[in-house]
C-alpha positions, -999 to +999 in steps of 0.1 A: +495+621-366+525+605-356+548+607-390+560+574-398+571+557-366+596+533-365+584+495-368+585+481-332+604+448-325+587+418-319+480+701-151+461+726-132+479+758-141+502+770-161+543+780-157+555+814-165+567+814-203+587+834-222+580+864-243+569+858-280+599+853-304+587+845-335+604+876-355+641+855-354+624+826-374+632+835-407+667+815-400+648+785-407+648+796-443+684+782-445+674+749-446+656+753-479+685+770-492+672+812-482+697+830-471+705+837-431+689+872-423+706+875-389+721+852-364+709+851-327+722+827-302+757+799-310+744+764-311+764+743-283+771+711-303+781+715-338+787+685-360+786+692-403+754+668-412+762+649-446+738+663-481+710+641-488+688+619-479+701+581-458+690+552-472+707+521-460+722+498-480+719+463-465+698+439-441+714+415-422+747+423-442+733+420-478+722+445-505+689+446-524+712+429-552+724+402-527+689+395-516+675+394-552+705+369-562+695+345-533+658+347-547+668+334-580+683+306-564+654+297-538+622+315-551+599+294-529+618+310-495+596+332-480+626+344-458+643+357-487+611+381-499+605+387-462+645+398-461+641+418-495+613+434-482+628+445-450+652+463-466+629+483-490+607+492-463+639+504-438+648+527-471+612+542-473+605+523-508+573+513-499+556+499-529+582+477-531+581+468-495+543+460-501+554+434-531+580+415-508+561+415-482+528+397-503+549+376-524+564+362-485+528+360-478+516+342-506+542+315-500+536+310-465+498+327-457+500+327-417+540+347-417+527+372-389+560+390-392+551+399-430+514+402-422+527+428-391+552+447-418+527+449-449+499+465-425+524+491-414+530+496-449+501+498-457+494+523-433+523+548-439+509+546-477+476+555-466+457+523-477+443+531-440+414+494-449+445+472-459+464+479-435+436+470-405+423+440-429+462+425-421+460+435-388+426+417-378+443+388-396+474+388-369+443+391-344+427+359-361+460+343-359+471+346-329+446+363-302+467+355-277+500+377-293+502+416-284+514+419-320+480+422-338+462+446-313+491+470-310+491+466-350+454+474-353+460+502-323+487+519-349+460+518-374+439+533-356+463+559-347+473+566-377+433+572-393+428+595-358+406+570-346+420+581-307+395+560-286+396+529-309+434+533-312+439+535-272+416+505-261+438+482-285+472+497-274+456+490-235+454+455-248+488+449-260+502+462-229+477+433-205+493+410-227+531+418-228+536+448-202+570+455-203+570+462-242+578+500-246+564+508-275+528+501-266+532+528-241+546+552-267+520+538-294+492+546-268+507+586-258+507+595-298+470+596-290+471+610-259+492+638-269+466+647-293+438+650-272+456+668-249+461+640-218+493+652-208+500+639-176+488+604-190+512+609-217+538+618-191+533+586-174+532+564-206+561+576-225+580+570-189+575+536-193+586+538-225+618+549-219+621+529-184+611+495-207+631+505-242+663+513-234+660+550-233+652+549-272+654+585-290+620+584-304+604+577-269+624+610-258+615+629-286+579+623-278+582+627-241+603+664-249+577+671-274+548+668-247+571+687-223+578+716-251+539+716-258+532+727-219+560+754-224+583+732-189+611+738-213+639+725-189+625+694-187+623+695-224+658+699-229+670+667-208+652+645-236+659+661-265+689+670-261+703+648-287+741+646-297+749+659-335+771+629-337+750+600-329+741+589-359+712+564-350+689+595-339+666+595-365+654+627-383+621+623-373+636+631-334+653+657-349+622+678-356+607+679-318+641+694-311+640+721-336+602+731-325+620+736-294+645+755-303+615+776-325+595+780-286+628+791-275+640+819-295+676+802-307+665+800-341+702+792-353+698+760-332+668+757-349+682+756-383+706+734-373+683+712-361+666+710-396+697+702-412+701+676-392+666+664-403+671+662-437+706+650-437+687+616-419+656+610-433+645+583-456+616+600-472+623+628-491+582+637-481+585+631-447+614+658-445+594+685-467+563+680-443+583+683-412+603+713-419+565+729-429+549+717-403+582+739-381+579+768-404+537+768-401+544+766-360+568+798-363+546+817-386+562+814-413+532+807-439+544+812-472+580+793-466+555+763-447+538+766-477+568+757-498+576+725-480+539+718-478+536+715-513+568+696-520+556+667-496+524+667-512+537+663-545+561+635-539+533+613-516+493+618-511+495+615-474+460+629-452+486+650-427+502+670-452+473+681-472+458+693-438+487+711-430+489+722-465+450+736-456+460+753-425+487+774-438+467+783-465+433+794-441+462+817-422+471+833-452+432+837-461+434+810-490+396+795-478+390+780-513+426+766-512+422+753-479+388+737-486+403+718-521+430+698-497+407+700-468+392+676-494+418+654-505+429+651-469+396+634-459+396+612-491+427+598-483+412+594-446+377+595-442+375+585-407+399+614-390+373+635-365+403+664-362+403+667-409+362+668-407+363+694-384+386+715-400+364+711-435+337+721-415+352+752-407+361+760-441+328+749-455+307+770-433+333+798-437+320+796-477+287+792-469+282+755-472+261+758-441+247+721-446+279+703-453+297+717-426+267+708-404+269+671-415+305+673-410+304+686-373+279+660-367+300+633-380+329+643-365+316+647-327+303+610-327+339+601-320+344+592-284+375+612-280+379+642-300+412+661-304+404+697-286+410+718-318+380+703-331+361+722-305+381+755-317+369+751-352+335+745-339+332+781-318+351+797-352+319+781-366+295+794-346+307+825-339+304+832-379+270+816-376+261+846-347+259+820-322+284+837-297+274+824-264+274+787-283+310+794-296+325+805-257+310+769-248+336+756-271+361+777-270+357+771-231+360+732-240+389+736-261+406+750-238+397+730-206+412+700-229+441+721-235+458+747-216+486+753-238+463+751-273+469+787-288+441+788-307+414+783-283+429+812-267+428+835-302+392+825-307+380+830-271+395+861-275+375+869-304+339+852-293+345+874-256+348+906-279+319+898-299+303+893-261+315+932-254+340+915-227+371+936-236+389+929-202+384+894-205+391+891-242+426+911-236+437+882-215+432+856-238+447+875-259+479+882-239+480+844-233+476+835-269+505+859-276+530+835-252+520+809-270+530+785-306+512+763-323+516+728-315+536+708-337+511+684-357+531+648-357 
């Protein structure tokens, strides 16, 4: 899932890749404060990142003081709690975002702008019904505006509803065509299900209609990075230290590329410059885990993991959180935020089939069936889904039904790692050792991708 993305203004074979590097990772640990084991390859731009976290201070030159001040004195302006609002959302407080934006809202009812920024409120909060309850209202509204569909399309994103999500994106962009972030809103779900040359062309337009913003290249890299055509990675994320209006959500594309690489001191570097710009203490934890989990390194992943978790309940990072744990054979740890991550979004195809897994690997046979079931009524499904289904089966003795989906998985994806690992396993199981050795070989080349 794409983490937090900033509010929007109204192949047939493979390349030769380089040799597994993963042993230099434990540089990363600098960024949490462990100390730097060895040091591999000098970073080419070096600029010293500020401590902490950036919050900014105003909106349209005034503080949260300023803004509460001109309240007192108009407190039937809906501009001002709109304003207000604004602010706390651009500085990650989101509860109070949510306020300002339904006090605006209670003042003037049909405020589209407020109804637009409480539903992606909503949604980065996780209150997944809220948020698309406000954004069929913008549809009600105004059926005619690109707003509300590419609102409800970010929704849908957001609760891994891929097909739903895409078909409204598709509509924003026969409406107003030139407006980059549909593009970008619609690749976030291609990426996921593997459509890489339809992502290529999408985030293309991105950048051709928004002004070459960082967050369409750190997408368009990221997609680049995940197919391993790492000089064309490099030209879009290749962002300068001392441009401070690169995000640190951009930041962390770069730094799995650095990870796929081998320059793990760029990579550290990278991560520094993360947290030195993001909002949302969370959102930096989960990040820096999700780059650790990608390079191997559980138990540090695990670390950051559970520092997101604790500071917001958010489906992604409790899934992570799950997958770290199942590599480092934590099943029944895996299966309790497995759990929580489903809760918190019931609808995500890619979370049930990942319970599933767990759930059939403790012998709930029955609920991981259900689950499976549930989760492959989706229209699009993201192709890990089919990996945790051959894991399934395989365990279940069902070998020839596993190298179905293991074949599936990786027909989606020809750059997903694990398809490779468990096709590996199911064409040993199969007495295939020739064949299983490959996929084995090709698995070794490979990361994990980086989970959005």
């Amino acid at each position: 899932m794409q983490e937090n993305p900033p509010e929007p203004k109204t192949e047939t074979s493979k390349p030769p890749i380089a040799a597994l590097v993963a042993a230099g990772v434990v540089l990363l640990g600098v960024v949490c404060g462990w100390p730097i084991i060895s040091q591999m390859v000098a970073p080419s731009k070096v600029v010293e990142a500020p401590a902490g976290f950036h919050r900014p201070d105003k909106h349209l030159g005034k503080t949260l003081t300023q803004w509460s001040n001109e309240i007192e004195k108009n407190p039937e302006d809906p501009e001002l709690y709109f304003n207000r609002g604004t602010l706390h959302a651009l500085r990650d407080e989101r509860t109070n975002a949510i306020d300002d934006f339904t006090e605006a809202l209670k003042l003037k009812p049909d405020y589209l702008q407020a109804l637009g920024d409480r539903s992606f409120a909503y949604m980065i909060t996780a209150q997944y019904d809220k948020a698309l309850a406000d954004a069929n209202k913008m549809i009600a509204l105004a059926p005619r505006s690109a707003d509300g569909y590419a609102k409800r399309g970010m929704v849908y994103e957001a609760t891994e509803m891929f097909s739903e999500s895409v078909a409204d994106y598709e509509r924003a962009i026969s409406i107003e065509p030139e407006n980059a972030y549909y593009y970008y809103g619609a690749s976030l779900n291609l990426l996921r299900l593997g459509l890489y040359h339809q992502v290529e062309r999408q985030l293309k337009k991105a950048v051709k209609y928004g002004e070459d913003r960082s967050f369409y290249r750190a997408s368009l890299g990221l997609s680049y990075t995940f197919r391993q055509k790492y000089d064309r990675a490099i030209e879009f994320l290749n962002f300068d230290p001392a441009d401070r209006s690169v995000r640190g959500a951009e930041w962390a594309p770069l730094a799995y590329y650095y990870v796929c690489v081998g320059k793990m001191d760029d990579a550290t570097k990278a991560l520094v410059q993360l947290k030195s710009r993001e909002t949302f203490p969370a959102r930096a934890h989960r990040m820096a885990g999700e780059i650790l989990r990608c390079a191997g390194q559980y138990e540090k992943a695990m670390h950051e993991f559970s520092a997101s978790t604790s500071l917001e309940e958010y489906p992604p990072g409790y899934r992570q959180k799950a997958i770290t744990a199942l590599a480092m054979g934590q099943t029944r740890s895996a299966y309790i935020d497995l759990k929580k991550s489903l809760q918190l979004n019931p609808k995500s195809s890619t979370t049930l089939t990942w319970l599933a897994r767990v759930e059939n690997k403790l012998g709930m046979k029955k609920e991981a069936e259900q689950h499976f079931a549930e989760a492959f009524k989706a229209k699009m499904v993201a192709p890990i889904s089919f990996v945790n289904s051959a894991a399934a089966k395989l365990e279940n003795g069902d070998a020839l039904g596993a190298l179905a989906d293991a074949n599936a998985a990786v027909k989606r994806d020809l750059w997903l790692k694990e398809a490779y690992e468990i096709r590996a396993e199911i064409r040993k199981k199969l007495k295939d050792p020739v064949s299983a050795a490959k996929d084995t070989q090709e698995a070794s080349y490979m990361f994990s991708h980086f989970d959005i």
